[in-house]
N, C-alpha and C positions, 0 to 999 in steps of 0.2 A: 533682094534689095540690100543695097548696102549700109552701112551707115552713112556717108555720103550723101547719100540720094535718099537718105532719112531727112537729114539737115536740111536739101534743097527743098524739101516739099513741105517743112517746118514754116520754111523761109518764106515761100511763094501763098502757104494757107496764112501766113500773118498777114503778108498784102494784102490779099482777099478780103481777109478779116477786119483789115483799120480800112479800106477802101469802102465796103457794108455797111460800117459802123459809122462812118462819115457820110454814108448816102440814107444810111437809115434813119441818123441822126437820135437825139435825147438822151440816150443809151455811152455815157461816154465816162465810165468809173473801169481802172484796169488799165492793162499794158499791153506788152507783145503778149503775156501767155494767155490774156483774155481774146484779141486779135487773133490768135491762132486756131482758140476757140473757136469761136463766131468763121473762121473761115474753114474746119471742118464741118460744123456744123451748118453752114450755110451751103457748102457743094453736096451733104448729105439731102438736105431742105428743097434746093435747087435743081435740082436731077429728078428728085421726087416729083416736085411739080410740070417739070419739064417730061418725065415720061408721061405721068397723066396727060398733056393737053395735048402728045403725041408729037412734041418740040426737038428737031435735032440737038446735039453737043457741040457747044461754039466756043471756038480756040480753046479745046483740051490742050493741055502741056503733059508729055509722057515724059517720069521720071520715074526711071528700075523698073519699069515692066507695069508702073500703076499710072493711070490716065486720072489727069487731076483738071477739073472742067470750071476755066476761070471765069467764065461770063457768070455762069449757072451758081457759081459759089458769091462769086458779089453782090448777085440777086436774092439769092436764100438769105444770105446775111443780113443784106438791108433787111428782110424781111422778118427776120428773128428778131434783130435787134427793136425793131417799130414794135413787134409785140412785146417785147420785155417793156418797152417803154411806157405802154401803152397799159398793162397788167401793173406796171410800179404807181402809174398816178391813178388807179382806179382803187387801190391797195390803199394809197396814199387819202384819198378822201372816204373811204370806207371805215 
């Protein structure tokens, strides 16, 4: 992988990431490097649950040799982000 194709998959996990975070909603302190978070961490989140329920990969984008699975990464995200949200206001009256 090049540096390149570092950049691109930087680029496409931010999408993911602000795409998540906007479907997950509440969760909205942060920028691109938080966005880029949440969009590794949600194709990591999203794949998981997707092999559990035995769910194909939908519109994977291959860049440098690594398969980066955008459905499944917008879905983890949302998902992550609703529990951060959800963990801050329970945090928050406790």
């Amino acid at each position: 992988m090049t540096f390149f194709d570092l950049l691109i998959l930087l680029v496409i996990a931010g999408i993911c990431g602000a795409v998540g975070r906007g479907v997950g909603g509440g969760f909205s302190k942060g920028g691109c490097l938080v966005s880029i978070a949440i969009g590794f961490i949600g194709a990591l989140l999203g794949m998981w649950l997707a092999r559990q329920m035995g769910l194909p990969e939908l519109f994977a984008i291959n860049v440098g040799g690594t398969s980066f699975p955008i459905v499944w990464s917008i879905l983890g995200g949302a998902i992550f982000v609703a529990l951060l949200g959800l963990i801050g206001r329970v945090a928050k009256k406790g």
